[in-house]
C-alpha positions as CSV (number, residue, x, y, z in Angstrom):
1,X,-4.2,-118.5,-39.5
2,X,-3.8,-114.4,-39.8
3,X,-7.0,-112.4,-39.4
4,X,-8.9,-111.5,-42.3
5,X,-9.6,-108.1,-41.1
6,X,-7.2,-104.9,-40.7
7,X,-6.0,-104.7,-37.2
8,X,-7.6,-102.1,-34.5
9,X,-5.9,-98.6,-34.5
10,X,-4.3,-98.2,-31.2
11,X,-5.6,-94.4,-30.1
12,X,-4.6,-91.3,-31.7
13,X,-4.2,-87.9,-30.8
14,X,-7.6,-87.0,-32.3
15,X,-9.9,-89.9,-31.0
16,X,-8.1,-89.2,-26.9
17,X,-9.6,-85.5,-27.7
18,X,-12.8,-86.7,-28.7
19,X,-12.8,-88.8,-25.9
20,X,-12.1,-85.9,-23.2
21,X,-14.9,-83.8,-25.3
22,X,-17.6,-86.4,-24.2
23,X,-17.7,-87.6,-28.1
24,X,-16.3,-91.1,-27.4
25,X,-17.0,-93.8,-24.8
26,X,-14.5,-96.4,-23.0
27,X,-15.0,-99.8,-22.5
28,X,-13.3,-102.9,-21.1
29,X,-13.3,-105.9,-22.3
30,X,-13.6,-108.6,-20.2
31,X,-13.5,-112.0,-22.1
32,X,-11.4,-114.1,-24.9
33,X,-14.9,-113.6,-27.6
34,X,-12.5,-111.2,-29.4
35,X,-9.3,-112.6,-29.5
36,X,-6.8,-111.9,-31.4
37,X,-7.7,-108.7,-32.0
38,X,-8.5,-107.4,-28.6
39,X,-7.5,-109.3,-25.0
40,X,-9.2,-109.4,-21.6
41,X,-8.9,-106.4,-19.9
42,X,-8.2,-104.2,-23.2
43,X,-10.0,-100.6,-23.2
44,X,-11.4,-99.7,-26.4
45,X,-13.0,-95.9,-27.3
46,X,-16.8,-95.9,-28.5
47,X,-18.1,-93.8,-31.4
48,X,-21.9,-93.5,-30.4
49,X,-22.3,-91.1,-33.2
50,X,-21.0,-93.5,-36.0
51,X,-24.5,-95.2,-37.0
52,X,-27.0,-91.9,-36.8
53,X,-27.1,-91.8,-40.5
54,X,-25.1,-94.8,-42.1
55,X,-25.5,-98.8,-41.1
56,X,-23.1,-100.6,-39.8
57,X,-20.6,-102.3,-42.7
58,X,-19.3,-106.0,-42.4
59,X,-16.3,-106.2,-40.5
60,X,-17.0,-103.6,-37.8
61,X,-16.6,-103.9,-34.1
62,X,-19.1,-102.8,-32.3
63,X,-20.8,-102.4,-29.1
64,X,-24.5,-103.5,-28.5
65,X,-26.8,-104.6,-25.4
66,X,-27.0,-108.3,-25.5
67,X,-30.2,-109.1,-27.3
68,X,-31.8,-111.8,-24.1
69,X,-30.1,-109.7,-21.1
70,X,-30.1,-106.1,-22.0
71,X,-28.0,-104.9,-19.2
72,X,-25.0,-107.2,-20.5
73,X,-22.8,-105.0,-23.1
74,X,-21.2,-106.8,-25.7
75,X,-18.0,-106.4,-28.1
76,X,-18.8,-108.4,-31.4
77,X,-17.7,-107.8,-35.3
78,X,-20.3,-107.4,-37.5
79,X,-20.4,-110.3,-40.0
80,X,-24.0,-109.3,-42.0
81,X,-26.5,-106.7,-41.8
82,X,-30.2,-107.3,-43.4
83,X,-32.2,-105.2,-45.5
84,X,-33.7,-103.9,-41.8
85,X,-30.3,-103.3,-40.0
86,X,-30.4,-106.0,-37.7
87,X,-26.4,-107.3,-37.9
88,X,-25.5,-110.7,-37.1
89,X,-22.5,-110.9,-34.3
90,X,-19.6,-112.9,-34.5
91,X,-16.4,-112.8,-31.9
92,X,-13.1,-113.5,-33.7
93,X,-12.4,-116.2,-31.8
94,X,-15.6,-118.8,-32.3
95,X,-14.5,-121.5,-30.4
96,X,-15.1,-119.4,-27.1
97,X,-17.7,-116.4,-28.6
98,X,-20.9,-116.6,-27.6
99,X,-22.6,-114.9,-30.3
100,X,-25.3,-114.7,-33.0
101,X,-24.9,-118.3,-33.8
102,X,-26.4,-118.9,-30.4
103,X,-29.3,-115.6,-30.5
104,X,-29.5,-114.6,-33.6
105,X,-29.4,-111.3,-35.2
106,X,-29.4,-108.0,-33.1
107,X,-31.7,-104.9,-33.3
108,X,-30.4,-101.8,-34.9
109,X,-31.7,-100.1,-31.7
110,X,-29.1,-102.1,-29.2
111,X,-25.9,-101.8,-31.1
112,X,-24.4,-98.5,-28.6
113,X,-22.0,-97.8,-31.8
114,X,-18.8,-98.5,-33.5
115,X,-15.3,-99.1,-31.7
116,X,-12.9,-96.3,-33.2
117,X,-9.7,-97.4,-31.5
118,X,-7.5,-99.4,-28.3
119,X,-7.5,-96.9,-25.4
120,X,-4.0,-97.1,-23.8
C-alpha cells in the first residue's frame, strides 16, 4: 500500500549550505526499519536546531539515542508525542523496525533533531 506520509525532499541548494555552515548533520542509515522511505546505506541531513523551541509533530523523522543503549543512534518517524514530549517511535516498515512497540516512548532529551532532507 502507498505511504501515508509525503515523501523525504531529496537535498536542496539551501539545506547542502547549511550543511557546509555546520548547521546540519549527516547520517547513514544502516538498516530496512525505514523502508520505503529511506534504504540502507541512504545519507540523510540533521536539523539539530529544529526542536529548541517547538515539539516534534506526528509524522516527523527524526534522530534520537536509542532509549536502553545510548550510544546506538536511531532513524524513526514520530507517530505521538505526550503532554511531556516524550514521542513514541515507529519505522515505516514494522515488520522489521524495532521500535517503540518494543521500549516504549523516548525522552525529549535523546531525540538529536529532525531529518530535513536525503543527502546525495
Amino acid at each position: 500500500p502507498p505511504s501515508p506520509w509525503p515523501p523525504l525532499a531529496d537535498l536542496q541548494l539551501g539545506e547542502f549550505l547549511r550543511w557546509l555552515l555546520r548547521q546540519r548533520r549527516r547520517f547513514r542509515v544502516v538498516d530496512r526499519s525505514m523502508q520505503p522511505t529511506l534504504s540502507p546505506n541512504e545519507e540523510v541531513l540533521l536539523d539539530p536546531d529544529a526542536y529548541r523551541d517547538r515539539r516534534p509533530q506526528r509524522g516527523d523523522i527524526i534522530v534520537a539515542h536509542h532509549p536502553h543503549q545510548t550510544d546506538l543512534l536511531i532513524i524513526k518517524r514520530v507517530a505521538a508525542v505526550d503532554a511531556m514530549g516524550a514521542c513514541m517511535l515507529l519505522g515505516d516498515n514494522q515488520a522489521v523496525s524495532e521500535d517503540s512497540r518494543q521500549y516504549g516512548a523516548v525522552a525529549p532529551a535523546l531525540i538529536l533533531g529532525r531529518v530535513c532532507c536525503r543527502f546525495g
